[in-house]
N, C-alpha and C positions, 0 to 999 in steps of 0.2 A: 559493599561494592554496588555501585547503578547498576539499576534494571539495563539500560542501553548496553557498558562494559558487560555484563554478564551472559544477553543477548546475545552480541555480536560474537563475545569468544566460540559460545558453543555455535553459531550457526555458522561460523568460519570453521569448525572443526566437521561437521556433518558437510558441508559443500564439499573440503576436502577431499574426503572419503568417499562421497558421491562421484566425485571427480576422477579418483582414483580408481574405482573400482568399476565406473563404468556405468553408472544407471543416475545419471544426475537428473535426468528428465520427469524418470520416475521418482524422486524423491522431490524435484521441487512440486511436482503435481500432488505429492501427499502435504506438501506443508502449505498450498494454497487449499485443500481439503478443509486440514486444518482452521486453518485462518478463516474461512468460507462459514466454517460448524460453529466456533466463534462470536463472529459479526456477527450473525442471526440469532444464537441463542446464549443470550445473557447468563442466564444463569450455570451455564458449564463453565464458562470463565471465572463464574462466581466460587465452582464448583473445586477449581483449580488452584484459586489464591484463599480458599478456607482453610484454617490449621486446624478446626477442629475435628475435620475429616480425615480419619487415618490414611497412611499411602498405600495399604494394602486394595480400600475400596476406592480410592482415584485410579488406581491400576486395574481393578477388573474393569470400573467404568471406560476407563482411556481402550481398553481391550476388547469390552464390548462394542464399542460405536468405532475402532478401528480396523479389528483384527481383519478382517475377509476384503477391507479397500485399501488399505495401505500395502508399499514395500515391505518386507521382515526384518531390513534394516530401521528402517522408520518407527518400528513397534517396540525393535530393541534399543534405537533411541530414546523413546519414550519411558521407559524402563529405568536406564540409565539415568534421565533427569529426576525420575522419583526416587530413586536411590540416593542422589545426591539432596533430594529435600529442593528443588527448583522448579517445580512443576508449575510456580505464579510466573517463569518468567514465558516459558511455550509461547504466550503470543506474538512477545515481543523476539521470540526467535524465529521464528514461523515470519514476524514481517523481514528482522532483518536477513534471514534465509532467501526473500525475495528479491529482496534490496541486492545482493553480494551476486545471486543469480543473475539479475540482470546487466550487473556489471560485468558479470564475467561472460555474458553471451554479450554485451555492445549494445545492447537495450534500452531506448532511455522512454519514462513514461510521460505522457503529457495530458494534459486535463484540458479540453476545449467546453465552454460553457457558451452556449448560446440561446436566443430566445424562442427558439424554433428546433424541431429535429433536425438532424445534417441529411442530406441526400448523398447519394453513394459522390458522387462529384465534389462538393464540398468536401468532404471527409476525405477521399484522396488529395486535394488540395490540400490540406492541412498536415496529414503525414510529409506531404514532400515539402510544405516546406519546414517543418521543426527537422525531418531528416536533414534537409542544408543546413539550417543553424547548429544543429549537434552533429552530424556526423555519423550518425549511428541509426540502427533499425529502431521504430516505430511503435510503440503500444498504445493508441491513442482511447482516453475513457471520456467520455461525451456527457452532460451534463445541459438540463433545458430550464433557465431559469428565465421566465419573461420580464421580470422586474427590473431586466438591463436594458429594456425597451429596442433596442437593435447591435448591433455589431457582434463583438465574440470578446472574451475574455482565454489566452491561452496561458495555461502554467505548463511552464516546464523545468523541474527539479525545482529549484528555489525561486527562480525567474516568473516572473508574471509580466504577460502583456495585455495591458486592458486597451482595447480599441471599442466598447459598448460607448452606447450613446449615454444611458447613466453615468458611467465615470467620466466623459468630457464635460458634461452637466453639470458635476462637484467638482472637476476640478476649475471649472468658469466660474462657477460661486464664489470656490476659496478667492480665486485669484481677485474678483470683485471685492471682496470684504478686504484683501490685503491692500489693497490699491484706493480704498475709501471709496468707491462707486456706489456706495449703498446710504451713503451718508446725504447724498445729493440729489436722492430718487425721493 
């Protein structure tokens, strides 16, 4: 089975439950922990997709750097994945545990890349307006790359808008070279 189907099953079944029972805030905050503990140190993910590590000592580990920050649903989730032998897939449920979250609160993320940091001004201009084009509340992550020379680059979900002055720049090139302008210079 794919890492992503096997993902999404379990993190569709812990939302549920979260949902259900009433504490879903608290467990998405444990699986951006998670995910957080992760990103930063390589070698626990390492630690997670080795088989030659018995489940006994991924479990005290997962227990160790868990037990006292996590829900006790969360830890008994944890549990449960080592039992089933799927502990390499955690990160990718941890993302899509995110992923299902946001959809279920009306959430959508969007990446604004600019050559400059935002000022509080800018940056509410940009929430309001990916909130018109989506419809939904705002989680805007910011990103300072100079090499666009000016404008902004906004992704949201699959969509990208490039308004930087680099991408008008290659897309006048291409169009020059399609057009044979380059042939006459």
């Amino acid at each position: 089975m794919s890492e992503l189907r096997v993902a999404t099953r379990y993190a569709k079944s812990l939302l549920d439950l979260a949902v259900e029972k009433g504490f879903l805030e608290d467990i998405h905050a444990d699986m951006q922990l998670f995910a957080g503990i992760v990103e930063k140190n390589f070698s626990f993910e390492l630690m997670l997709k080795n088989p030659i590590i018995n489940q006994d000592k991924k479990r005290a580990i997962l227990h160790e750097v868990f037990e006292k920050k996590v829900h006790p649903v969360t830890l008994t989730f944890f549990d449960i994945i080592l039992r089933k032998n799927r502990e390499r897939f955690l990160p990718a449920i941890a993302a899509s545990f995110d992923s299902m979250y946001n959809q279920h609160k009306g959430i959508e993320k969007a990446v604004i890349t600019t050559p400059f940091p935002l000022n509080d001004t800018l940056r509410k201009e940009f929430e309001k307006t990916v909130a018109k084009i989506t419809g939904k509340k705002v989680v805007l992550t910011e990103k300072v790359d100079p090499s666009i020379i000016g404008g902004y680059i906004l992704k949201i979900g699959d969509r990208q808008l490039d308004e930087s002055v680099n991408g008008k720049l290659k897309a006048l090139s291409y169009e020059f070279k399609e057009e044979g302008y380059i042939k006459l210079i």
